[in-house]
PAGU-403354 format. One record per residue (C-alpha): residue number from 0; residue in one letter; x, y, z. Coordinates in steps of 0.5 Angstrom, whole numbers, always signed. Layout:
BEGIN
 resi resn    px    py    pz
  NUM    A     X     Y     Z
...
END
This chain:
BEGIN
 resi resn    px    py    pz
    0    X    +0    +0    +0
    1    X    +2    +6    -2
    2    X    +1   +15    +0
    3    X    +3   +18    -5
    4    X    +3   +26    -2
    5    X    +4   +33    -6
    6    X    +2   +38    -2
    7    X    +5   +45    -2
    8    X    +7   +45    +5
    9    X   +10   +38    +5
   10    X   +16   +39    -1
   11    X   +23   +37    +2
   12    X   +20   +35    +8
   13    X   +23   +29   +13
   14    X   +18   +23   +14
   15    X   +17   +24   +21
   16    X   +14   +32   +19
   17    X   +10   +26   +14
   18    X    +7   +22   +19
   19    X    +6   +28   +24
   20    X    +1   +31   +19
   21    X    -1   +25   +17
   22    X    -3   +23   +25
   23    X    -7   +29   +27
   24    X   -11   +28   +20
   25    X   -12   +20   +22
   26    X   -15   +24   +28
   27    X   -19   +29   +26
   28    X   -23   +24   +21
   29    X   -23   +19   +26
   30    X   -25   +24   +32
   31    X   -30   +27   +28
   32    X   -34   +21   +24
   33    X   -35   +18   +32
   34    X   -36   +24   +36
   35    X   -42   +26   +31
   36    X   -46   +21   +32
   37    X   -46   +22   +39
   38    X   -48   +29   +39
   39    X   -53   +27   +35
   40    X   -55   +21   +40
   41    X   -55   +26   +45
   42    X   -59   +31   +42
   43    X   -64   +26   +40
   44    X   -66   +23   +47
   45    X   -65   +30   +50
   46    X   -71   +34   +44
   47    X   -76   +28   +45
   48    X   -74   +28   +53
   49    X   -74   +20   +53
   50    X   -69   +21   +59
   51    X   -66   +27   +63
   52    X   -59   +26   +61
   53    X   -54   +27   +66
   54    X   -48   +31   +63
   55    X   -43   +26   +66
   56    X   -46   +20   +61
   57    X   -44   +26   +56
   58    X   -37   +27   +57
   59    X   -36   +19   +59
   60    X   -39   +18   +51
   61    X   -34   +23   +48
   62    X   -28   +20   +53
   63    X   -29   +15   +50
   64    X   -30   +17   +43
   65    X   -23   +21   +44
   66    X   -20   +13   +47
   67    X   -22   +10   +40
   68    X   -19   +15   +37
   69    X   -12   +16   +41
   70    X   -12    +9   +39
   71    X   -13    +8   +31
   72    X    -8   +14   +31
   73    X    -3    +9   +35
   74    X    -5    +3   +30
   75    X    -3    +9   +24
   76    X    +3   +10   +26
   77    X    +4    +2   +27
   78    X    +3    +2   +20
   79    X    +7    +6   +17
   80    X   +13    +6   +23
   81    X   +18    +2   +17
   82    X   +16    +6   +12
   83    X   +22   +10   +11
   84    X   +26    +3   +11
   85    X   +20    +1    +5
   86    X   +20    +8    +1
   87    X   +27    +6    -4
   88    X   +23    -1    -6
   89    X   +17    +4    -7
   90    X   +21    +9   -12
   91    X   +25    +4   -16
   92    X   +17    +1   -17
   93    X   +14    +8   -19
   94    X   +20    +9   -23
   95    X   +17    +3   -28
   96    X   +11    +5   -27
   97    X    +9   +10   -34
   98    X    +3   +13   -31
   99    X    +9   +16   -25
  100    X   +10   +24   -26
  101    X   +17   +24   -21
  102    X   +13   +30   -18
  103    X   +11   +27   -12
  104    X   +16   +30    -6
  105    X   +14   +25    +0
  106    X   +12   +17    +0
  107    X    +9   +12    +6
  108    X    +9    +6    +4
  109    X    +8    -1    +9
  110    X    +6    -8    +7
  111    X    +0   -10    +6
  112    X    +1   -17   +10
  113    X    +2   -14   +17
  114    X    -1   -16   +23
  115    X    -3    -8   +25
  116    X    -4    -6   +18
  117    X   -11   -11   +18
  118    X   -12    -9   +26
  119    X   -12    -1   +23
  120    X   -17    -3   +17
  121    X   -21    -8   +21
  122    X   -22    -2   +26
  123    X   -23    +4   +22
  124    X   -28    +0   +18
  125    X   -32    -3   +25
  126    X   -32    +4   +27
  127    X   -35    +7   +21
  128    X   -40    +2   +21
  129    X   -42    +3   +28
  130    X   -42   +12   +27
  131    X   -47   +10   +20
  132    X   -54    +9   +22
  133    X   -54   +17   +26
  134    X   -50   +20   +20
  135    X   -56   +17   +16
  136    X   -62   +19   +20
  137    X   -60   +26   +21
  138    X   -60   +26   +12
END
């Protein structure tokens, strides 16, 4: 598997700068993909005054929202932690490729037969399965 990244602010940067970047994205996406369900969880029970809500349930929900996430961005960086050990057989296979344009600054790359890349897919996939069905109800 392969990232391919060319963005103005990451030309001739180092790889760690790379997975920084790329660590807080993983975080806000995930963050935000599982809080908004529980908003909306919280708003619904609160506007049909199912049940009164205490604020500590609230914030335990997002705890845990924000734990999930911490946690998904670990298995990312689990992933992608060789990556720099990768990258030279990653160009030499680009190179070959005719569609490559040289243009591209920064590569993360991993194996796909590694135990913490199935573990970070198989998460990534329940978790947006899990937030589905209150993205769908607030269309």
């Amino acid at each position: 598997m392969i990232y391919l990244i060319n963005a103005p602010f990451l030309e001739k940067e180092t790889h760690q700068f790379v997975m920084v970047t790329s660590i807080f994205w993983v975080f806000s996406l995930t963050f935000y993909v599982l809080a908004v369900p529980v908003q909306f969880v919280y708003r619904y029970i609160q506007i049909r005054q199912i049940k009164d809500v205490p604020k500590r349930v609230h914030a335990s929900m997002l705890f845990v929202v924000l734990v999930c996430s911490f946690f998904l961005c670990f298995l990312y960086y689990m992933v992608f932690r060789n990556s720099e050990l990768i990258d030279a057989e990653t160009a030499e296979m680009l190179v070959t490729d005719p569609v490559y344009m040289n243009e591209i600054d920064s590569i993360m790359s991993t194996k796909l037969e590694g135990f913490w890349f199935h573990l970070y897919n198989t998460l990534s996939i329940c978790f947006t399965l899990l937030s589905l069905p209150s993205f769908v109800y607030q269309v």
